[in-house]
ChimeraX commands (.cxc) that place a marker at each C-alpha (Angstrom):
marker #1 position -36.71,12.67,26.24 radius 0.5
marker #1 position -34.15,14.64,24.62 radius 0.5
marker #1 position -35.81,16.66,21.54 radius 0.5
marker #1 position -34.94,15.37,18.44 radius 0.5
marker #1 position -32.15,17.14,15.94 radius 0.5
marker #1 position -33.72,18.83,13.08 radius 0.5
marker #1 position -30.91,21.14,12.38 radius 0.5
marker #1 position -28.48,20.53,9.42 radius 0.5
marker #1 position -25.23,21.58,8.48 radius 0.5
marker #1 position -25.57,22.90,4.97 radius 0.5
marker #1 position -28.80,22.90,1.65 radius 0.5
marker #1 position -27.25,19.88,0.08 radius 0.5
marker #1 position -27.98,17.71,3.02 radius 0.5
marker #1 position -31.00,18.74,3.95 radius 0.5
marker #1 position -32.61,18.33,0.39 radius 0.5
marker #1 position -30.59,15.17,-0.57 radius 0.5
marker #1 position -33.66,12.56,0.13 radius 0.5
marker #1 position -35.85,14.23,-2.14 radius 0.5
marker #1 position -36.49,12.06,-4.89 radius 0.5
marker #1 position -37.57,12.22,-8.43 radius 0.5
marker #1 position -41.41,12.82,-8.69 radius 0.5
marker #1 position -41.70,14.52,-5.18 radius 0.5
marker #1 position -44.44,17.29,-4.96 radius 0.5
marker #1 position -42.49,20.29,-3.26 radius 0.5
marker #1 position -44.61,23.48,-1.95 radius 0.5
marker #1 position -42.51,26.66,-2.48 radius 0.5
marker #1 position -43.39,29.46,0.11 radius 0.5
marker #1 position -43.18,33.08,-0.39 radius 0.5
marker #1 position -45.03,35.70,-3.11 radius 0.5
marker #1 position -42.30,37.76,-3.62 radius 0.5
marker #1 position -40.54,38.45,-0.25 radius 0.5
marker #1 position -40.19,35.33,2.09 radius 0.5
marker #1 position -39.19,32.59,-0.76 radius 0.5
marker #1 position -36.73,30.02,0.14 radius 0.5
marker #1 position -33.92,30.82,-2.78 radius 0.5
marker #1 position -31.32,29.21,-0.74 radius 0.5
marker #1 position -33.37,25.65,-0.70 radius 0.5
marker #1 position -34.41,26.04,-4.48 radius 0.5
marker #1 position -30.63,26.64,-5.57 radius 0.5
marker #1 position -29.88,23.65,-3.62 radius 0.5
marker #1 position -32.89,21.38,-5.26 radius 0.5
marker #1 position -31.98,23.01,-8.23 radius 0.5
marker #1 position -28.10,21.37,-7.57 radius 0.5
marker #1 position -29.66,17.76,-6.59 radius 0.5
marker #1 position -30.48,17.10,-9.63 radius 0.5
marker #1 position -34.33,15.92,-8.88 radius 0.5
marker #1 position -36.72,15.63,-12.16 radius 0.5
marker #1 position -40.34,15.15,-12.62 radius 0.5
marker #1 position -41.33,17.38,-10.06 radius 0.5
marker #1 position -45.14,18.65,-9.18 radius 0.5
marker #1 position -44.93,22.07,-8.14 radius 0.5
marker #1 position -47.15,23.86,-5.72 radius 0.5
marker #1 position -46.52,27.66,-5.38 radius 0.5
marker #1 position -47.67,31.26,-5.99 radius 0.5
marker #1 position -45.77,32.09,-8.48 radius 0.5
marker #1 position -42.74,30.52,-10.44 radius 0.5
marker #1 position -40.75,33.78,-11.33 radius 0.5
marker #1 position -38.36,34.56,-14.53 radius 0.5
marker #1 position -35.64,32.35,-13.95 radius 0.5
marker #1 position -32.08,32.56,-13.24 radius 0.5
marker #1 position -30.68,35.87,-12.16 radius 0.5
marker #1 position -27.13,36.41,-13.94 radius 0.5
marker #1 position -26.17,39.21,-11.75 radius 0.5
marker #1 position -23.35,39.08,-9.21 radius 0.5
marker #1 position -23.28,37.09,-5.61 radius 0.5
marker #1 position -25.10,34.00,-4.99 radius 0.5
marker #1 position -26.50,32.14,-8.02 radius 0.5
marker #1 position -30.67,33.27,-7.94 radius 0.5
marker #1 position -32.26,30.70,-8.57 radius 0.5
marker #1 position -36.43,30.46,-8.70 radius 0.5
marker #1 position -38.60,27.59,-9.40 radius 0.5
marker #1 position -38.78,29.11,-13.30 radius 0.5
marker #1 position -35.33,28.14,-13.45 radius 0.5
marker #1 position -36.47,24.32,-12.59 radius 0.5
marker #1 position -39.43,24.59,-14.90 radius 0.5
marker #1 position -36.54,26.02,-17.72 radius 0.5
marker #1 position -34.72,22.32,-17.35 radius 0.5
marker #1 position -37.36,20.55,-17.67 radius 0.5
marker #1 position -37.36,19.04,-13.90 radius 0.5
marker #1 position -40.65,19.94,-13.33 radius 0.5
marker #1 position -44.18,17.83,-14.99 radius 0.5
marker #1 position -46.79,19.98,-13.25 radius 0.5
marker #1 position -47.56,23.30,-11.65 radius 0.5
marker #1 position -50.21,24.57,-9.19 radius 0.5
marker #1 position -50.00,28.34,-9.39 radius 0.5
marker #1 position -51.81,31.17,-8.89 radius 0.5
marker #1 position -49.86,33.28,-11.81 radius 0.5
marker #1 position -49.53,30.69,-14.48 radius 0.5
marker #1 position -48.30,33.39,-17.01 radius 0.5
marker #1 position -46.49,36.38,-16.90 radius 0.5
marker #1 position -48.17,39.80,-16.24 radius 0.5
marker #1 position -46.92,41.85,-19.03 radius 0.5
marker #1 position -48.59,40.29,-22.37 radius 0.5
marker #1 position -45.40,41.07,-24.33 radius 0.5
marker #1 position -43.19,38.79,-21.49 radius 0.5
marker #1 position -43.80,35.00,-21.82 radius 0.5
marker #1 position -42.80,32.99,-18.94 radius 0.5
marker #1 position -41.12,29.11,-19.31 radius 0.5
marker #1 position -44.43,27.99,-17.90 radius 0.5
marker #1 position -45.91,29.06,-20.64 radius 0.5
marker #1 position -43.53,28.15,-23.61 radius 0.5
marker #1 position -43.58,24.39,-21.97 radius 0.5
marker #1 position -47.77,24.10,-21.44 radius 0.5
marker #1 position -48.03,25.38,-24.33 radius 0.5
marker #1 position -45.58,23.19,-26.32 radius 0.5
marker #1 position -46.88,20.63,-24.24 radius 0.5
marker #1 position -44.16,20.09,-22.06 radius 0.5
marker #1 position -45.36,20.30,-18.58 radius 0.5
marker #1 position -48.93,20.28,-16.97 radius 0.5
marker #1 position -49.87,24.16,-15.16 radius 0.5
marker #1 position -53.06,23.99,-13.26 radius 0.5
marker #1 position -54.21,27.93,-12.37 radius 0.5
marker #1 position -55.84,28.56,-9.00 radius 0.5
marker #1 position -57.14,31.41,-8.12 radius 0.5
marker #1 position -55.21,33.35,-5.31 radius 0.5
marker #1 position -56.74,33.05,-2.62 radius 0.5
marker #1 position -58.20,29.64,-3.23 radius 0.5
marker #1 position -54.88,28.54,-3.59 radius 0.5
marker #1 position -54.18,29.53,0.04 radius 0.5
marker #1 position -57.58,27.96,1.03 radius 0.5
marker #1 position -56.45,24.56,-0.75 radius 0.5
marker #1 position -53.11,24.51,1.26 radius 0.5
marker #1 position -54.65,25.45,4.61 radius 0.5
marker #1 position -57.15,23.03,4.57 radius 0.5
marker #1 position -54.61,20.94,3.94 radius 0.5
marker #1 position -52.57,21.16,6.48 radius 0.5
marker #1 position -56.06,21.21,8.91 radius 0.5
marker #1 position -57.19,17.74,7.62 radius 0.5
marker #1 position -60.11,19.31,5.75 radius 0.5
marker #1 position -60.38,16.95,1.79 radius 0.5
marker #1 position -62.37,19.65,0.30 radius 0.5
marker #1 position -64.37,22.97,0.59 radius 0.5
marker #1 position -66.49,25.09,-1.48 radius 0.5
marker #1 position -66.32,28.53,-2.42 radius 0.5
marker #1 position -68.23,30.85,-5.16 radius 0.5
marker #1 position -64.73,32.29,-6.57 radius 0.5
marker #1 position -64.29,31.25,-10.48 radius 0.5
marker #1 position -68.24,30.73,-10.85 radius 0.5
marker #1 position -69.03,31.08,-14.90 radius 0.5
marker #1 position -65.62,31.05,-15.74 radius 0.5
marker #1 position -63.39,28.52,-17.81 radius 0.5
marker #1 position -62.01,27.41,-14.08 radius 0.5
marker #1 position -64.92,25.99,-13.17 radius 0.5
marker #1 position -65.23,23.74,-16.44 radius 0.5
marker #1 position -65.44,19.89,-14.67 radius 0.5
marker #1 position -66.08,20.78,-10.89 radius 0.5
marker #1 position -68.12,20.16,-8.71 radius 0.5
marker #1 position -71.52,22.82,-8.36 radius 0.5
marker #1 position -73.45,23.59,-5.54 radius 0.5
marker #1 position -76.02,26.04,-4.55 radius 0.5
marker #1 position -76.15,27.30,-0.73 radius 0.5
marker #1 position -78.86,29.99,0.32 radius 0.5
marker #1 position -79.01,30.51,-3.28 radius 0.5
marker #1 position -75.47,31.14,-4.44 radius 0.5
marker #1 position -73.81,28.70,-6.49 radius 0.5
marker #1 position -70.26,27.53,-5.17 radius 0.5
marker #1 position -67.41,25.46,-6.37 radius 0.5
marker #1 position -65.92,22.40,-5.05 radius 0.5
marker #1 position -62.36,22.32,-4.43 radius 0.5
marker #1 position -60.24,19.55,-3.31 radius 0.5
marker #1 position -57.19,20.10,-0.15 radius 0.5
marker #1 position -53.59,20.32,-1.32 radius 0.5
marker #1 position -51.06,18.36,0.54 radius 0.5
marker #1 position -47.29,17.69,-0.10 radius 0.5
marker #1 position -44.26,15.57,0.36 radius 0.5
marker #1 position -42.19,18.18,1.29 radius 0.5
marker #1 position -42.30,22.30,1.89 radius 0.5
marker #1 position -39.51,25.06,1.83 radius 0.5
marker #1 position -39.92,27.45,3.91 radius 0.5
marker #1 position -38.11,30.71,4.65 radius 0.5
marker #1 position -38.40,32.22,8.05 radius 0.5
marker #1 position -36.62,35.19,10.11 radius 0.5
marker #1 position -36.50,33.28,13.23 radius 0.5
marker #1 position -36.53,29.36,14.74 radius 0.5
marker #1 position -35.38,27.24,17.76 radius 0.5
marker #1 position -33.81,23.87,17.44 radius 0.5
marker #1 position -37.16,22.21,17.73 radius 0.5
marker #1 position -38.61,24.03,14.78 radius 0.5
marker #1 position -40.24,26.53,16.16 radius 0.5
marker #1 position -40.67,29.52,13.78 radius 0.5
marker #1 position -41.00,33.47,13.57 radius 0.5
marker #1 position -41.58,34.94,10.16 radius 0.5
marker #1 position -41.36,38.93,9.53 radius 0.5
marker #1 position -43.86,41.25,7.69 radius 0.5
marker #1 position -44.13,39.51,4.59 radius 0.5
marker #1 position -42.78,36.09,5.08 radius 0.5
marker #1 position -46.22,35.51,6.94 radius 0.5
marker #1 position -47.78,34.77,3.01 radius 0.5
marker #1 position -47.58,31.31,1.79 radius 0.5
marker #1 position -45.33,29.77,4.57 radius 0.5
marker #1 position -46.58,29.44,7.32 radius 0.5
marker #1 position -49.00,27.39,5.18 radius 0.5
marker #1 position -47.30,25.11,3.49 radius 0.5
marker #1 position -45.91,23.94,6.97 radius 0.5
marker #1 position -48.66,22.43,7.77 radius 0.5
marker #1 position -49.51,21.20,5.11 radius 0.5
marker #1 position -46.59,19.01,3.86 radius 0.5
marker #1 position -44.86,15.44,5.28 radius 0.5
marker #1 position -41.55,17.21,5.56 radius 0.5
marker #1 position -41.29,20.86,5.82 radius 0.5
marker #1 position -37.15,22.21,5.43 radius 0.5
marker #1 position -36.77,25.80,6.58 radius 0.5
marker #1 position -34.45,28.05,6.10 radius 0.5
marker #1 position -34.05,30.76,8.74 radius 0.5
marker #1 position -32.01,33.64,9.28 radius 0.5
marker #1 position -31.04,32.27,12.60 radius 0.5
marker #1 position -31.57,29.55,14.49 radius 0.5
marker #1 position -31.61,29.68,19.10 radius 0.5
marker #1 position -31.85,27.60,21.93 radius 0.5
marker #1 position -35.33,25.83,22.34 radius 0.5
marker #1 position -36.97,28.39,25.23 radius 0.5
marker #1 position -35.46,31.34,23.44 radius 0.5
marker #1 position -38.42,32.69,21.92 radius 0.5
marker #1 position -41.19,34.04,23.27 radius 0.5
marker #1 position -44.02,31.70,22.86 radius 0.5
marker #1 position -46.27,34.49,22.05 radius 0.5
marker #1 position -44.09,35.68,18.97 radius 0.5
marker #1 position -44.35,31.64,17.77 radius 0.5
marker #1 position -46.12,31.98,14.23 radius 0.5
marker #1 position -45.35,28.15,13.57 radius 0.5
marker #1 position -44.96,25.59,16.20 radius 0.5
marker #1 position -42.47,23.43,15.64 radius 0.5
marker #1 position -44.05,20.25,15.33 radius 0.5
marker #1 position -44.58,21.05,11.90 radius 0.5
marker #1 position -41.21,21.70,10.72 radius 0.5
marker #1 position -38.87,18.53,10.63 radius 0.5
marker #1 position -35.50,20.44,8.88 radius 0.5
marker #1 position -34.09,23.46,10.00 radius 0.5
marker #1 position -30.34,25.26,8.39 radius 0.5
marker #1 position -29.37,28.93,9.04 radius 0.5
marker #1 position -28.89,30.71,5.99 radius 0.5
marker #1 position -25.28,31.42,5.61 radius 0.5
marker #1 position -23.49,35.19,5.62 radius 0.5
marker #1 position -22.76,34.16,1.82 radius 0.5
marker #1 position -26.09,32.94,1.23 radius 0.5
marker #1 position -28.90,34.11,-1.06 radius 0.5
marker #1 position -30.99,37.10,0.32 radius 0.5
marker #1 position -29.53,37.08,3.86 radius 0.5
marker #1 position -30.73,39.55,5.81 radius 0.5
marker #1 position -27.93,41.16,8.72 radius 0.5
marker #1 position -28.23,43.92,11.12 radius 0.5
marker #1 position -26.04,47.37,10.79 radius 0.5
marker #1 position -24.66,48.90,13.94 radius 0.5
marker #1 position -27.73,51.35,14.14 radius 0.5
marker #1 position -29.90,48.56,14.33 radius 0.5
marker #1 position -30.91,48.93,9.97 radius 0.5
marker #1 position -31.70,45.94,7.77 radius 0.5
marker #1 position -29.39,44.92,5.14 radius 0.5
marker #1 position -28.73,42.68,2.62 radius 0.5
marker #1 position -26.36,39.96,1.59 radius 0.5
marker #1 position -26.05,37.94,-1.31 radius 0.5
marker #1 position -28.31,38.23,-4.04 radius 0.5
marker link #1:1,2 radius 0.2
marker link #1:2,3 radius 0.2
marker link #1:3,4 radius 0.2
marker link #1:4,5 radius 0.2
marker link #1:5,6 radius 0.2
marker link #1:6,7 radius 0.2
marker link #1:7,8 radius 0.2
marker link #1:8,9 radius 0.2
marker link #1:9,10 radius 0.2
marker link #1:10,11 radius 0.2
marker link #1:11,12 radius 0.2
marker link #1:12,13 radius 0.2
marker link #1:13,14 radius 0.2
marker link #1:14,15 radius 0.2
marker link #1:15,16 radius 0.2
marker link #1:16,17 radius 0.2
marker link #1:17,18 radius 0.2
marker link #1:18,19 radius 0.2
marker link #1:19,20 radius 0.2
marker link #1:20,21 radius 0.2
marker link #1:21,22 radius 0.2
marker link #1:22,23 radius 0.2
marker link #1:23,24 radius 0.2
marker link #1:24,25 radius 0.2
marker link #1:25,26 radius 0.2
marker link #1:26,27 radius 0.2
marker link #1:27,28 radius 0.2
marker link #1:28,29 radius 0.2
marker link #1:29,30 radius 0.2
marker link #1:30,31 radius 0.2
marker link #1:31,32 radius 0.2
marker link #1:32,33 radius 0.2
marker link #1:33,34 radius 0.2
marker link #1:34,35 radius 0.2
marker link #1:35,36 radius 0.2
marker link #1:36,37 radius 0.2
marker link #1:37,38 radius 0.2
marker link #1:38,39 radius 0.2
marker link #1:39,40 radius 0.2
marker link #1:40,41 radius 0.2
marker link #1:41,42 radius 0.2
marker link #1:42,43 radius 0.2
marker link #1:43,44 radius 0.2
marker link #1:44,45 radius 0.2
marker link #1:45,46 radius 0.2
marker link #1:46,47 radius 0.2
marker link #1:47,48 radius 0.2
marker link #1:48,49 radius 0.2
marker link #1:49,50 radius 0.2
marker link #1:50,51 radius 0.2
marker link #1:51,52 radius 0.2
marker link #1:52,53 radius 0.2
marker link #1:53,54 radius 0.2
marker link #1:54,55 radius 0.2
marker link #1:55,56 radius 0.2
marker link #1:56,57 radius 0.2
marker link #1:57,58 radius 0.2
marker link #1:58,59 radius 0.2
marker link #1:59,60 radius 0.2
marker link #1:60,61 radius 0.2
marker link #1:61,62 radius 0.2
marker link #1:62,63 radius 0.2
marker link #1:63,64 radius 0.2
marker link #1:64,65 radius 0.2
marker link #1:65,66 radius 0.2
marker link #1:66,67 radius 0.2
marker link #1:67,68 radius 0.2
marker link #1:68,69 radius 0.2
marker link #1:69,70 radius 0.2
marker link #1:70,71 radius 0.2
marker link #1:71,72 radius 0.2
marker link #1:72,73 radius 0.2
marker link #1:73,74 radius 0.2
marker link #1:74,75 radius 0.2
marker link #1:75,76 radius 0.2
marker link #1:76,77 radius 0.2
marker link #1:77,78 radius 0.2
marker link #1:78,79 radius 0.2
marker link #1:79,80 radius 0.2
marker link #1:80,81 radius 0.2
marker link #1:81,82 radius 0.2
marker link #1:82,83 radius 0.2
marker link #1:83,84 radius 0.2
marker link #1:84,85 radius 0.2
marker link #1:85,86 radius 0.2
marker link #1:86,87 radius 0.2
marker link #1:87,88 radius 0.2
marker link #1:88,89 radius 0.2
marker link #1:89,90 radius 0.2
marker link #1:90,91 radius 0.2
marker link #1:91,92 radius 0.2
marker link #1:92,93 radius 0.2
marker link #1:93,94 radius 0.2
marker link #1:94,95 radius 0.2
marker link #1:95,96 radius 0.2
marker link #1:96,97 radius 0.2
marker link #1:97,98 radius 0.2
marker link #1:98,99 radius 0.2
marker link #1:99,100 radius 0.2
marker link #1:100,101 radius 0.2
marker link #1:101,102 radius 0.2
marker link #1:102,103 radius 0.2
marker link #1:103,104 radius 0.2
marker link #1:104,105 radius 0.2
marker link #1:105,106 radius 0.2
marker link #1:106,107 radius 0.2
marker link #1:107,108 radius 0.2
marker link #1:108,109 radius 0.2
marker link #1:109,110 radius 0.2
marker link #1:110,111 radius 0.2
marker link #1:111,112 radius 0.2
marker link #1:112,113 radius 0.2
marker link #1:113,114 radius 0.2
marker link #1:114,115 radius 0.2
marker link #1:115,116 radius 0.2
marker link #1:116,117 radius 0.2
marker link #1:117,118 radius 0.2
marker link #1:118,119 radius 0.2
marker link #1:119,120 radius 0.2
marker link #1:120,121 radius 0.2
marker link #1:121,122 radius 0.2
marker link #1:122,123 radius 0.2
marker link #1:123,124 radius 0.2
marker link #1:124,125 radius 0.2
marker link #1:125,126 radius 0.2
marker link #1:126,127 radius 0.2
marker link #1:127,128 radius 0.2
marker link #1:128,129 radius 0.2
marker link #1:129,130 radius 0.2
marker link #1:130,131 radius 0.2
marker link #1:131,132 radius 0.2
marker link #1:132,133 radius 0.2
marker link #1:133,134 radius 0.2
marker link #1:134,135 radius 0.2
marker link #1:135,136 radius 0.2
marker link #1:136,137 radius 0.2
marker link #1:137,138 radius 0.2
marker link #1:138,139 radius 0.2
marker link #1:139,140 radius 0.2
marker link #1:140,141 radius 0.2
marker link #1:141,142 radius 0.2
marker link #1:142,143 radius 0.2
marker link #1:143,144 radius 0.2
marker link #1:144,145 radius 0.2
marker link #1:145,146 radius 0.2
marker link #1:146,147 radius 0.2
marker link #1:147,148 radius 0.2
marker link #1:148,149 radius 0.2
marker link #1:149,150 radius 0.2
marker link #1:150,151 radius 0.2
marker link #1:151,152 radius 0.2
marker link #1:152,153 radius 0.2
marker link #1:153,154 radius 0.2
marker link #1:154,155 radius 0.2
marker link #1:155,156 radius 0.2
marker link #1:156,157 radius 0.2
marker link #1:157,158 radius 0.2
marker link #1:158,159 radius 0.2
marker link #1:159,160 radius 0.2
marker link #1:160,161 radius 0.2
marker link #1:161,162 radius 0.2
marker link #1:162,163 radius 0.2
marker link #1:163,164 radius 0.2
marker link #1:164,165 radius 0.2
marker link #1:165,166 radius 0.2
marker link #1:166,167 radius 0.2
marker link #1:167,168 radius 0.2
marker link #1:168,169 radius 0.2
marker link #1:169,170 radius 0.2
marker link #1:170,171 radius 0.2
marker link #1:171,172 radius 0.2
marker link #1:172,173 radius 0.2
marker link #1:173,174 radius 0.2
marker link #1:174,175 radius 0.2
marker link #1:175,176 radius 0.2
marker link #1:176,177 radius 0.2
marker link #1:177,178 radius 0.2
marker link #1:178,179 radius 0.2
marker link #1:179,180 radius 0.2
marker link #1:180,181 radius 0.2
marker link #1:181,182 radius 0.2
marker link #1:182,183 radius 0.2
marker link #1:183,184 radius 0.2
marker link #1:184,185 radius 0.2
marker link #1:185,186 radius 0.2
marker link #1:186,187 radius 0.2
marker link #1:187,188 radius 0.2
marker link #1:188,189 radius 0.2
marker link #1:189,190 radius 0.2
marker link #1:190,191 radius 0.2
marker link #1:191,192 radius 0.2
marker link #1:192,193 radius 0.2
marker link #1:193,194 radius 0.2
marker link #1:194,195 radius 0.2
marker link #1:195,196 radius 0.2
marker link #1:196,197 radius 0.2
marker link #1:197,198 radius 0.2
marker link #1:198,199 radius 0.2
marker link #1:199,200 radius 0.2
marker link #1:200,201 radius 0.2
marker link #1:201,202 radius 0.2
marker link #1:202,203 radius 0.2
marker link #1:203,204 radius 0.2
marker link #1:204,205 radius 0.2
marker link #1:205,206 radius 0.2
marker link #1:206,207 radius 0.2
marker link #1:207,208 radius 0.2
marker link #1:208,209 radius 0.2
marker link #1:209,210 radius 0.2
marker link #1:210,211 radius 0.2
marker link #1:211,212 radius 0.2
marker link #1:212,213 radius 0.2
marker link #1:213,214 radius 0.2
marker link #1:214,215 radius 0.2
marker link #1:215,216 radius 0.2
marker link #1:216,217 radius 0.2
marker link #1:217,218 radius 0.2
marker link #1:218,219 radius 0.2
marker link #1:219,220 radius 0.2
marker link #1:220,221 radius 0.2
marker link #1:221,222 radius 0.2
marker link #1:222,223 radius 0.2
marker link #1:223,224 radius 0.2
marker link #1:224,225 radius 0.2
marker link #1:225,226 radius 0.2
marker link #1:226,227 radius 0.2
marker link #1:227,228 radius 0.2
marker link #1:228,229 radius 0.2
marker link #1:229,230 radius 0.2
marker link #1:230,231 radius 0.2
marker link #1:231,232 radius 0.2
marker link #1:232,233 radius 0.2
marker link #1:233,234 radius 0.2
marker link #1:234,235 radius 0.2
marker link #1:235,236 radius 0.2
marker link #1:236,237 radius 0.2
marker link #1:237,238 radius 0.2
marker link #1:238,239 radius 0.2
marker link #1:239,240 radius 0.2
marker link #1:240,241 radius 0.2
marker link #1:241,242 radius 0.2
marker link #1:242,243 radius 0.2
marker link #1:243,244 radius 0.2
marker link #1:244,245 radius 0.2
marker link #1:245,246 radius 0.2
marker link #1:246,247 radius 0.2
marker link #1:247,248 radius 0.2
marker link #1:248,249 radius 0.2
marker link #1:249,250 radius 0.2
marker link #1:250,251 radius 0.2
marker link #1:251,252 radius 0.2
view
């Protein structure tokens, strides 16, 4: 059986589907976010989004190249109803974020988790686990309406899986079947939220023959990824190789 075709041509197409309401998990913390598929969500025109991500950023970047766009410039329009975030607000006091203006004004719905819980939440998941417990945000305002347990004497928190209709991913590396390699820091949030969503779209710096990678180097396996389009020369944060084998950058 031949394997199916998961690669498409351009953003656009392979974000078209996604409909008003979707909830969308956003890889990276910094380095490794998909830009490329946010600026073409951002394009489609879908509203009423739920949110799942790190962090949301500071919105659009006016500079030259590409247009940067992060999920704060979403959550400026008004497309998205809720957030799941580990960095609800900015870190500089003096620097509000649109997250806040909106929850505050009552605009939108931001739900923090703490860091690492947040990964927890996604990777369970994506492993078919509903819920786990864990002792991080014990006597604080996060744990207002949960769930308490004590084990072996420590009290612990219950914490319900995250799952998603669809994930963007960014990785360095994938096959036509959707098999994935992610570099240094790309290996944060994404390879994550490919498990853990209904229809994970990557976007890759390159994309080769299924048997072309090394099955040991395989971070993701491709089962979990059903979209796969190769991120341009023009596009948003691509990465290219100099004759002395350095890593630049393209784009913005």
């Amino acid at each position: 059986m031949p394997a199916p075709n998961k690669r498409f041509a351009d953003f656009a197409s392979a974000v078209a589907d996604i409909p008003d309401g979707a909830t969308i998990m956003i890889g990276g913390f910094g380095a490794g976010t998909p830009h490329n598929l946010i600026k073409a969500l951002y394009e489609h025109g879908a509203r009423d989004l739920t949110l799942i991500l790190n962090a949301a950023g500071t919105g659009r970047d006016p500079g030259p190249g590409p247009a940067h766009v992060t999920p704060s410039t979403l959550i400026e329009a008004r497309r998205v109803r809720k957030a799941i975030m580990a960095f609800t607000a900015s870190t500089h006091p003096s620097r509000t974020t649109p997250v806040e203006e909106l929850q505050e004004a009552g605009e939108m719905e931001a739900e923090l988790v703490p860091q690492g819980t947040l990964a927890e939440r996604i990777r369970a998941g994506g492993a078919g686990i509903p819920a786990f417990y864990t002792p991080t945000a014990v006597g604080t305002e996060l744990a207002e309406g949960k769930e308490h347990r004590v084990f072996n004497g420590r009290t612990y928190l219950l914490y319900e899986a995250l799952t998603a209709d669809y994930a963007f991913v960014r990785a360095r590396n994938a096959d036509e079947f959707g098999n994935l390699v992610f570099r240094r820091a790309e290996r944060n949030f994404n390879p994550l939220m490919a498990m853990a969503a209904r229809c994970t779209i990557v976007e890759t710096e390159e994309i080769v023959p299924i048997g072309a990678l090394d099955p040991d180097h395989i971070h993701t396996p491709g089962i979990y990824v059903s979209r796969i389009v190769q991120i341009p020369p023009d596009g948003i944060f691509h990465i290219t190789r100099g004759a002395a084998g350095g890593a630049g950058q393209q784009g913005r």
